[in-house]
PLY file of the C-alpha trace (Angstrom):
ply
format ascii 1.0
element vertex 179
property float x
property float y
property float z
element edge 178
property int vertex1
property int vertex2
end_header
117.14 89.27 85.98
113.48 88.88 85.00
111.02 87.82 87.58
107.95 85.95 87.00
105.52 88.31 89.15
106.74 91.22 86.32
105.76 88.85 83.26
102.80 87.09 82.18
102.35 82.99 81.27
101.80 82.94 77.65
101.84 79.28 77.30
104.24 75.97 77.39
106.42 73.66 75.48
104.38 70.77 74.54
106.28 68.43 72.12
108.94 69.16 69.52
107.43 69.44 65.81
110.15 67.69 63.09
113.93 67.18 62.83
114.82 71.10 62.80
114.54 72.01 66.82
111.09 73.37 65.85
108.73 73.37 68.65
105.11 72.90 69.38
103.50 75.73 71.98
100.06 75.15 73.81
98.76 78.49 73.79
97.70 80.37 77.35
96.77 83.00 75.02
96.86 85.46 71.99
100.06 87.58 72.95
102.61 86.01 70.88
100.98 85.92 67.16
98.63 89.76 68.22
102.22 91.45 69.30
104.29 89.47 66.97
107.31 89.81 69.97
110.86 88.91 68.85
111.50 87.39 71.93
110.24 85.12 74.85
111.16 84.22 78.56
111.74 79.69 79.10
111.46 78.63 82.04
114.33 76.28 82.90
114.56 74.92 86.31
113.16 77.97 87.76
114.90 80.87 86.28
113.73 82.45 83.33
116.11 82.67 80.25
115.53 84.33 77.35
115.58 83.19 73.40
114.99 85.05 70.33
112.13 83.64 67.88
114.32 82.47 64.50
113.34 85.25 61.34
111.37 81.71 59.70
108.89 82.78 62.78
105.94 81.89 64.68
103.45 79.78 62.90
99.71 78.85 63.66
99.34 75.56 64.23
95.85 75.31 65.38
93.30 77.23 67.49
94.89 75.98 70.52
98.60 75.64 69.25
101.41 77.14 67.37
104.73 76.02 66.24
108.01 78.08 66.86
111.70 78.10 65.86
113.79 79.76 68.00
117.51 81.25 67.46
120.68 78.56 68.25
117.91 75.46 68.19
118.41 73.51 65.40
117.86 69.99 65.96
115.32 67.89 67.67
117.88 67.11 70.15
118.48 70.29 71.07
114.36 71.30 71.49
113.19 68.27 73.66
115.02 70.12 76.48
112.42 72.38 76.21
109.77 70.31 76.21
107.49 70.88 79.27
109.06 74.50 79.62
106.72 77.48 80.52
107.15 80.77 78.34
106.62 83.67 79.68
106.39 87.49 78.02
107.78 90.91 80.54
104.93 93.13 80.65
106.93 95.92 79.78
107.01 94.01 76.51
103.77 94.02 75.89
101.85 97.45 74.73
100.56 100.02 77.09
96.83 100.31 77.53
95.14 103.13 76.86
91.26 102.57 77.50
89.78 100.63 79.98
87.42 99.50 76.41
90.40 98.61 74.92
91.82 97.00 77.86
92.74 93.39 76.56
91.15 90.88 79.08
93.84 88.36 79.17
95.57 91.19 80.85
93.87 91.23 83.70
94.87 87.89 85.19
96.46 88.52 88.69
94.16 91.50 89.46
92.12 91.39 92.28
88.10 91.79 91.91
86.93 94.43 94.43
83.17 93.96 94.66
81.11 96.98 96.25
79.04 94.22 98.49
81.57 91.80 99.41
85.03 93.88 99.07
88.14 91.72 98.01
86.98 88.84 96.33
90.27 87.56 95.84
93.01 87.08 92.39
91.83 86.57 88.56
93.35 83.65 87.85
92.05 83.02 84.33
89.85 83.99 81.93
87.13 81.63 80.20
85.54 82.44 76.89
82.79 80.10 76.81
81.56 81.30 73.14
81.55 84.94 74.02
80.17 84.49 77.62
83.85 85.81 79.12
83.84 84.59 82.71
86.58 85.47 85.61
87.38 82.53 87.42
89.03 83.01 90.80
88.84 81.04 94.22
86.77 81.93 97.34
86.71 79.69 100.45
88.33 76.82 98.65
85.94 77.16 96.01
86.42 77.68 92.29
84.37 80.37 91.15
83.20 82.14 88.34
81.89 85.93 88.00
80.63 87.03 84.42
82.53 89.79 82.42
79.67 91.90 82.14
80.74 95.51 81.35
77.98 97.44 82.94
79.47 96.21 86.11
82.41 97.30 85.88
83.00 100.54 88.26
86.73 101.01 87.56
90.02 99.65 86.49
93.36 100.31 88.65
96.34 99.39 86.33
98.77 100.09 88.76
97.40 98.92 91.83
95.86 95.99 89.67
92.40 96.27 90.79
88.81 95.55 88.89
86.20 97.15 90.66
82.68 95.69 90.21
79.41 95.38 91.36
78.47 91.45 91.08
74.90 90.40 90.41
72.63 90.29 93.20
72.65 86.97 94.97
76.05 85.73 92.80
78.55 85.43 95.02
76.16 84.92 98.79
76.86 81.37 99.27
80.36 81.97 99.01
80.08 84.23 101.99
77.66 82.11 103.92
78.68 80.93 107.37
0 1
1 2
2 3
3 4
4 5
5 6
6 7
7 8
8 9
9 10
10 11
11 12
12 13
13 14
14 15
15 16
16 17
17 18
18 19
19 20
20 21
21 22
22 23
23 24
24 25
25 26
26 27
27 28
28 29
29 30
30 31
31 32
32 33
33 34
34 35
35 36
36 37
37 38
38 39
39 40
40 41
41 42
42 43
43 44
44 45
45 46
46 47
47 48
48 49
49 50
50 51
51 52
52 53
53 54
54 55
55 56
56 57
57 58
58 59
59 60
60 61
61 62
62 63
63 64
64 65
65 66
66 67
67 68
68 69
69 70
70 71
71 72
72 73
73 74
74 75
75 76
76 77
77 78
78 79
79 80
80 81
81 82
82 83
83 84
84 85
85 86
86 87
87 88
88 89
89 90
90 91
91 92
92 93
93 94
94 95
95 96
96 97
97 98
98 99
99 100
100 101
101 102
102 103
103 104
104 105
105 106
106 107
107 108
108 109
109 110
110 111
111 112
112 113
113 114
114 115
115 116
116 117
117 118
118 119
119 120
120 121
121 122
122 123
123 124
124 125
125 126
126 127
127 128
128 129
129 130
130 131
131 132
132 133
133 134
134 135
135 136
136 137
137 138
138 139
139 140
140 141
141 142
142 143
143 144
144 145
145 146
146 147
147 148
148 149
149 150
150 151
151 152
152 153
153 154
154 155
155 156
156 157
157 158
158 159
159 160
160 161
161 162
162 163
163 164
164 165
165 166
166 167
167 168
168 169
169 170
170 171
171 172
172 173
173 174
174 175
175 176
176 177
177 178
């Protein structure tokens, strides 16, 4: 039985694409077409079941989009049950990491920023790219915040425990912690 908290959301059924149960996915990011994975976990009312990815492939649709055919759907009928679906990957499917440099940043949604001033800042819970300004967004207080990817302040990576150690910019995060 897969589990979401052991996977990672790759992106969701959007709309089927022609007659032949292909479908359309909105991208959460690069893992499916950088791995080139056989397989993928649907969401379907809460459990996760998984489908092979047809031989024809996974094809680019856009920047934002690709299309995808997967084994035993073969008509449109059969792929607008899907639509709306989540798909997720297992992380044991994905490949190990060897460097923190080569440490692929999409990864590290769901670890938790430990900041030398402020301690536990709280979950990643995505990853902006804002052309090449990579920003962590996570919540403080009720508040949606956003902490630059800037790798001199980076003290440390924890894998296992799932940690990012850092050491914010002076004056970044105060307000947050403001009474």
């Amino acid at each position: 039985m897969f589990k979401k908290e052991n996977c990672y959301l790759t992106g969701s059924f959007v709309k089927t694409h022609g007659v032949n149960g292909e479908l359309v996915i909105k991208k959460e990011n690069d893992f499916l077409e950088k791995y080139q994975l056989e397989s993928v976990l649907v969401d379907i009312d809460g459990g996760l079941v998984p489908f092979f990815i047809s031989p024809q492939g996974l094809r680019v649709r856009n920047q934002g989009t690709l299309r995808v055919l997967l084994d035993d759907i073969d008509t449109e009928h059969k792929a607008l049950r899907f639509v709306g679906c989540p798909i997720y990957i297992p992380m044991k499917d994905l490949p190990e990491q060897t460097h923190e440099e080569d440490m692929d940043l999409d990864l590290m949604v769901g670890y938790h920023i430990l900041d030398q001033q402020h301690g536990d800042l709280g979950a990643i819970e995505a990853i902006l790219d804002y052309g090449g300004n990579i920003l962590f967004q996570l919540t403080i207080n009720n508040q949606e915040v956003l902490v630059p990817f800037i790798e001199e302040n980076i003290q440390g990576i924890d894998e296992q425990e799932k940690i990012l150690m850092m050491d914010t910019p002076k004056g970044l995060l105060d307000i947050y912690f403001e009474e």
